[in-house]
N, CA and C atoms as a LAMMPS dump frame, in Angstrom:
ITEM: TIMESTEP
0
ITEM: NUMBER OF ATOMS
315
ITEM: BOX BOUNDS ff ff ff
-5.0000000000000000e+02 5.0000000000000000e+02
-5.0000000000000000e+02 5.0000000000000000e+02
-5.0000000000000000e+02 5.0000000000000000e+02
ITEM: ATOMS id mol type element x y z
1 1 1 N -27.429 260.689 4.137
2 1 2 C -26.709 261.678 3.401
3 1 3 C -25.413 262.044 4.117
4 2 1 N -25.664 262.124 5.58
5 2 2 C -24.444 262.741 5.846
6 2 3 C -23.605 261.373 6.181
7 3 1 N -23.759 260.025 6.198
8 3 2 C -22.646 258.933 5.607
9 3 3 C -22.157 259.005 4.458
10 4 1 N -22.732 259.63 3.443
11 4 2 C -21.934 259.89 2.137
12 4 3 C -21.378 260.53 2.127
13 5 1 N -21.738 261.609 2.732
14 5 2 C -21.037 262.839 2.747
15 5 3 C -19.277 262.734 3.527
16 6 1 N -19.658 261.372 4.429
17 6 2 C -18.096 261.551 5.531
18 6 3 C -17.774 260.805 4.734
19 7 1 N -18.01 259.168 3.872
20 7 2 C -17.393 258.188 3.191
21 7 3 C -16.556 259.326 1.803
22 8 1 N -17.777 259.831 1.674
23 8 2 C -17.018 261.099 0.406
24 8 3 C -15.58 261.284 0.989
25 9 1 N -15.268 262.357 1.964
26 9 2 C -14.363 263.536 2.592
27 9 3 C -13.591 262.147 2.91
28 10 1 N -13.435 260.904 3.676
29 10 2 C -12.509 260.042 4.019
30 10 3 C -11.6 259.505 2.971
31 11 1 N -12.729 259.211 1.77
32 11 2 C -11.932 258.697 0.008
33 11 3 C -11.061 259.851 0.345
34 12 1 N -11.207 260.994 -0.266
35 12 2 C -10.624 262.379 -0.127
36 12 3 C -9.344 262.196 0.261
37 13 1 N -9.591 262.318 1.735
38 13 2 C -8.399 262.385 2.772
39 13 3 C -7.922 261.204 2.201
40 14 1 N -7.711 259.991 2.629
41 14 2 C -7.361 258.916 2.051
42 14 3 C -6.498 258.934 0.993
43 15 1 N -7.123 259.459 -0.495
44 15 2 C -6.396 259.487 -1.494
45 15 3 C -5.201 260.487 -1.297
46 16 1 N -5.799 261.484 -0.515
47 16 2 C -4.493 262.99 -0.874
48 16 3 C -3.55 262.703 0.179
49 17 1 N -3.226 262.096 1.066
50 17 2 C -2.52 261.668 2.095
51 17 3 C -1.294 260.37 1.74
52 18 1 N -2.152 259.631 0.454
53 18 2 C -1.274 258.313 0.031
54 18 3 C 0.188 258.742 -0.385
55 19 1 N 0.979 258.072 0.172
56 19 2 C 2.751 258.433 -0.449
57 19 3 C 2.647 257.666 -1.659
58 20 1 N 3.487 259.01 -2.467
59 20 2 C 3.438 258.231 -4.338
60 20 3 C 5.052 257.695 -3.963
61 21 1 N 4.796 256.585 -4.743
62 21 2 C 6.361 255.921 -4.937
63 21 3 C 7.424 257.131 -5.564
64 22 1 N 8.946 256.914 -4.394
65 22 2 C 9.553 257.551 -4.688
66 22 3 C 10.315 257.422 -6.033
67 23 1 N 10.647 257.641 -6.896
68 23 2 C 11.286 257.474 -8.316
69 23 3 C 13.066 257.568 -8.173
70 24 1 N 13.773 257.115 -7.934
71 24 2 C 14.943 257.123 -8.251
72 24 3 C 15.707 257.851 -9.449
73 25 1 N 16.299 258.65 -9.586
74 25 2 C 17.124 259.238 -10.976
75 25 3 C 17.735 258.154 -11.658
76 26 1 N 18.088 258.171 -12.889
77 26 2 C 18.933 256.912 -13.353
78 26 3 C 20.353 257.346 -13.398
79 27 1 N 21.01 256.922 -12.652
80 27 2 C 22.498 256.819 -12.302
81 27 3 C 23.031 256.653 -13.94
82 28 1 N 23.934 257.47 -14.424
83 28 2 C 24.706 256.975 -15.881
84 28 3 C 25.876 256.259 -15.244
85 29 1 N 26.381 255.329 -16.24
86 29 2 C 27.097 254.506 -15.498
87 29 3 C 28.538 255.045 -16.592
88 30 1 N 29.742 255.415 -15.363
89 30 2 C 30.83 256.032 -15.655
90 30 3 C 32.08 255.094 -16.048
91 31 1 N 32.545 255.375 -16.891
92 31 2 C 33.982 254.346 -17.494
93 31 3 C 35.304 255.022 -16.185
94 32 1 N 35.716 254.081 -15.634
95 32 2 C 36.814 255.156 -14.578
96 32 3 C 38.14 254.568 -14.796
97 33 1 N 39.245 254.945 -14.52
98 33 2 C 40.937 254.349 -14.952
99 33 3 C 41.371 254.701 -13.596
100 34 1 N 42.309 253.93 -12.825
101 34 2 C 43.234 254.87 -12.028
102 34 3 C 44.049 255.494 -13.046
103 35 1 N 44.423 256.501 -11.777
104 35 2 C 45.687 257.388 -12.543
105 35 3 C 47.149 257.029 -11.596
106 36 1 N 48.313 256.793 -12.049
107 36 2 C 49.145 256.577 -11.963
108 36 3 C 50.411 257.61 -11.921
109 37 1 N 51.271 257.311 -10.564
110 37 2 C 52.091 258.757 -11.259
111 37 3 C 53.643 258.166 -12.176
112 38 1 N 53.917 259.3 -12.489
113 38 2 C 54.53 259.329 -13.593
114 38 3 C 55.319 260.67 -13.729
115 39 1 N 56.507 260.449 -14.652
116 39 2 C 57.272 261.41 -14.72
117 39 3 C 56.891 262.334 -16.099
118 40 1 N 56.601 264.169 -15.611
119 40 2 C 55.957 264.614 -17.183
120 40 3 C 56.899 265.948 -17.359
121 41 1 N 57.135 265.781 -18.54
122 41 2 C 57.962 267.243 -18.987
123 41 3 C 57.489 267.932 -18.595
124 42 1 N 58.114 269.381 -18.192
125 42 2 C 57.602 270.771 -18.513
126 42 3 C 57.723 271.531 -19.343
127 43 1 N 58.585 271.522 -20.76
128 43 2 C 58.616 272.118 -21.651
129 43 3 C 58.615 271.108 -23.419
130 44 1 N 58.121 271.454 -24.33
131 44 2 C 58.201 270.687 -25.108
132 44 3 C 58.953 271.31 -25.99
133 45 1 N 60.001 270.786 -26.717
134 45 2 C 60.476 271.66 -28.084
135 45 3 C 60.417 270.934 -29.577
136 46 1 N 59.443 272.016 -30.298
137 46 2 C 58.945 271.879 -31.292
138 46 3 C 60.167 273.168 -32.314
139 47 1 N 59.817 272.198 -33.708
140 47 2 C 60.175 273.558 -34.334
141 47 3 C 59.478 274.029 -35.773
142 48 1 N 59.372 274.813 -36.504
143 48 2 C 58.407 274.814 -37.05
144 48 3 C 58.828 277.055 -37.704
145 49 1 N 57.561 277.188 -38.692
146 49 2 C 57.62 278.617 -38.854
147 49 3 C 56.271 279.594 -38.408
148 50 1 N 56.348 280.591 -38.032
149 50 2 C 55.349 281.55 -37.922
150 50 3 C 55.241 282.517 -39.296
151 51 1 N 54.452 283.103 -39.344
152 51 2 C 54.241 284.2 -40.246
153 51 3 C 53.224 285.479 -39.219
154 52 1 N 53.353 286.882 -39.168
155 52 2 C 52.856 287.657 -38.484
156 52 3 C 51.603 287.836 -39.385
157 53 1 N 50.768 289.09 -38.291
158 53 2 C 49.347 288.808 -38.919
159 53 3 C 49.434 290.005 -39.457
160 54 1 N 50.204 290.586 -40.01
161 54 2 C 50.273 291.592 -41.196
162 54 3 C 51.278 292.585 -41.512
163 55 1 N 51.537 292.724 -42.84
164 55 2 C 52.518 293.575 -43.237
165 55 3 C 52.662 294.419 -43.678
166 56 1 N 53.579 295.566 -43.279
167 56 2 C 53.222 297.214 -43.653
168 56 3 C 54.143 297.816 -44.148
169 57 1 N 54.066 298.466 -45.339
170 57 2 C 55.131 299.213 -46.289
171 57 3 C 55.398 300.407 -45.306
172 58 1 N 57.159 300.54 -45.776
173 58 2 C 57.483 301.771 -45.49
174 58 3 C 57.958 302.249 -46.383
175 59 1 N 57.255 303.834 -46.445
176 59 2 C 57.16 305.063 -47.16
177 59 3 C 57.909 306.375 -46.565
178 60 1 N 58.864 306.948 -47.091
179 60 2 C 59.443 308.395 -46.936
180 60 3 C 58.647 308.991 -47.614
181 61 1 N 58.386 310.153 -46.731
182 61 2 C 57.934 311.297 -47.224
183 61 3 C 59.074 311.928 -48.525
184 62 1 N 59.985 311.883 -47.857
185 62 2 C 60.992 312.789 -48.553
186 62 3 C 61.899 311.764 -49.44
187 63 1 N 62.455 311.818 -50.333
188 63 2 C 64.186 311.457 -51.063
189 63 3 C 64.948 311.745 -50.11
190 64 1 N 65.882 311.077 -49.973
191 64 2 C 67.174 311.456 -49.113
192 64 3 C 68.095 310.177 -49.239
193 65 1 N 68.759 310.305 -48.35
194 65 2 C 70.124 309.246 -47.871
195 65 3 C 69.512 308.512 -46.497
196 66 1 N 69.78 307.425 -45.955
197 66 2 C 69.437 307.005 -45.004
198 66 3 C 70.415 306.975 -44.437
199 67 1 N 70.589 307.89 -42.674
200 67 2 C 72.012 307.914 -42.388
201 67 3 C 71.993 307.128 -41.137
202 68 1 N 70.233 306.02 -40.605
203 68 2 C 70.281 305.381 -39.501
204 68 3 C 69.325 304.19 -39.92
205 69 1 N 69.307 302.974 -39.693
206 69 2 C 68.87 302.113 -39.623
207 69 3 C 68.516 301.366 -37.922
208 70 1 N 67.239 302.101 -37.292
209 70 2 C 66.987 301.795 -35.906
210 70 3 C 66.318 300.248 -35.564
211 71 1 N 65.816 299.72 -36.198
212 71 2 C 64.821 298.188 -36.192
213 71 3 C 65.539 297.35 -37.281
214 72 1 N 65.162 296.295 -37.011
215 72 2 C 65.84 295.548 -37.795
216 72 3 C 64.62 294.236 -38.335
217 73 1 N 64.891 293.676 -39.752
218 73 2 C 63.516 292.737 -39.812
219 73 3 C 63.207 292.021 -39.132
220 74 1 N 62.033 291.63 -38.031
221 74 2 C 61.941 290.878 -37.288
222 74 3 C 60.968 291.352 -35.723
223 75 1 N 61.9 292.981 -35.45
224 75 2 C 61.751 293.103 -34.481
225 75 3 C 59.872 293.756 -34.267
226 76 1 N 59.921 293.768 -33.044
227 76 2 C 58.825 294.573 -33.021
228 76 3 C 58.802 296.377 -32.909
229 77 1 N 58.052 296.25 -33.405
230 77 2 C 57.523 298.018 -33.849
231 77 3 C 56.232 298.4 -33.498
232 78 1 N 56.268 299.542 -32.432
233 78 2 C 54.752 299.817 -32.123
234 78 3 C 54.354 301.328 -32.92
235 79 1 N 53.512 301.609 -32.693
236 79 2 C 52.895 303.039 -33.111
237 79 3 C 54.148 304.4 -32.712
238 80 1 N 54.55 305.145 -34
239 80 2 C 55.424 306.312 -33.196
240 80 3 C 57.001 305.797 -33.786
241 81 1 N 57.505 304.634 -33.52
242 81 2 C 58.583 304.394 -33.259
243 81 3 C 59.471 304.695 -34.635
244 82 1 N 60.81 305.153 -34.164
245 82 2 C 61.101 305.425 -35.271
246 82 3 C 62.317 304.533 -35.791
247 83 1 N 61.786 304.066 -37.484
248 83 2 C 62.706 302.432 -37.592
249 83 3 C 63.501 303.095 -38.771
250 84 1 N 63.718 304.063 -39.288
251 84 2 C 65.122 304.365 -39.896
252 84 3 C 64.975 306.176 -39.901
253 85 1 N 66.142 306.772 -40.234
254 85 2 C 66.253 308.497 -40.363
255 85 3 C 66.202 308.424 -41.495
256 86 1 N 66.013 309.357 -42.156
257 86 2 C 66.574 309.791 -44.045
258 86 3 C 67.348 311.302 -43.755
259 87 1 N 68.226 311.567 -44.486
260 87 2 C 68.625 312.54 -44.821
261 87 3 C 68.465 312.984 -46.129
262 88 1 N 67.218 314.053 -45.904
263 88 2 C 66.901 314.744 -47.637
264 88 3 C 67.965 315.932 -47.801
265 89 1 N 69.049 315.766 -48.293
266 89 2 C 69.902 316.713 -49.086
267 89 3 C 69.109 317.255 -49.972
268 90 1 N 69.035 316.254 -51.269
269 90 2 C 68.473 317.435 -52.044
270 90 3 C 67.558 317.92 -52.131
271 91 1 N 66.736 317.748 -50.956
272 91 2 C 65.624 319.355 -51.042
273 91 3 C 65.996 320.537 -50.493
274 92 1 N 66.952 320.204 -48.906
275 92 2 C 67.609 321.362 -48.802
276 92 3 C 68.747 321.916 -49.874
277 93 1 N 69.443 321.217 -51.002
278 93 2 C 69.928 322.131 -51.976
279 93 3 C 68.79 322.906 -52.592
280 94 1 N 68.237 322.007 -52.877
281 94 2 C 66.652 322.841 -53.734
282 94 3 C 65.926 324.173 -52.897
283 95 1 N 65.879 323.951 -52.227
284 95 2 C 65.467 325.115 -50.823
285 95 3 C 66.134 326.184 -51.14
286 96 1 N 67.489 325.882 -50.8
287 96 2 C 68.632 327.292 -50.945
288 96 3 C 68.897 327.886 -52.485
289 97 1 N 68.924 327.068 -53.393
290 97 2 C 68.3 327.083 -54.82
291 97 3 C 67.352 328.403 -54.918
292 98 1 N 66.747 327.805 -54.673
293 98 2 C 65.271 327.979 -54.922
294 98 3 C 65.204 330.346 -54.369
295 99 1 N 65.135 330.011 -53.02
296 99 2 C 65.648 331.39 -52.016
297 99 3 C 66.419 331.981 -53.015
298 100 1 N 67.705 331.725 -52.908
299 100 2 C 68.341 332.587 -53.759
300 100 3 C 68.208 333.413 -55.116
301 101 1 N 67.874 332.707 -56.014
302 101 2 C 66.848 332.842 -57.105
303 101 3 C 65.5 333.539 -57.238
304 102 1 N 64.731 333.479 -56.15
305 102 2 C 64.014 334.775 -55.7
306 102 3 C 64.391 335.924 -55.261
307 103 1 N 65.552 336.154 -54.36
308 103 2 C 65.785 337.451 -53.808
309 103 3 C 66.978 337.79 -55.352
310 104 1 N 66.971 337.475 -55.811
311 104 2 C 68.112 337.904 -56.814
312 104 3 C 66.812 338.229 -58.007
313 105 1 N 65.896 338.095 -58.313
314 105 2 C 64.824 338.192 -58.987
315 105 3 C 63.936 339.91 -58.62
């Protein structure tokens, strides 16, 4: 029994000790070019049109005269900025109109 028992434990050892064949990865096989030097622009000129990514009406509050034109089509315009004046005359006639015609009332 106890020869079986060591022939047992030696299989054992034996087997768990054996080196498994190492496996190699498979190499992909790469297409390669030299590279060559050479003379390369740094700027290219193209020509061509843009269009912006959106367009926004302008609205007066008031009637008037426009006595400034600050922007021009094209330029840029951020939040605030102010791209023409109006001059409302006739509400200030209407105003003083208006006043007078009450206190005379």
């Amino acid at each position: 029994m106890k020869k079986i028992l060591f022939l047992f434990s030696l299989f054992i050892l034996l087997f768990a000790c054996s080196k498994k064949e190492a496996t190699q990865p498979k190499i992909p096989s790469v297409k390669t070019i030299t590279v060559l030097p050479a003379n390369i622009s740094e700027s290219i000129k193209l020509s061509g049109t843009i269009d912006s990514k959106s367009r926004a009406w302008l609205v007066s509050p008031a009637d008037g005269v426009v006595i400034s034109i600050n922007k021009q089509e094209g330029d840029t315009v951020n939040k605030g900025d102010v791209v023409l004046s109006v001059m409302a005359v006739d509400y200030q006639n209407l105003l003083g109109l208006a006043k007078a015609e009450y206190e005379a009332a």
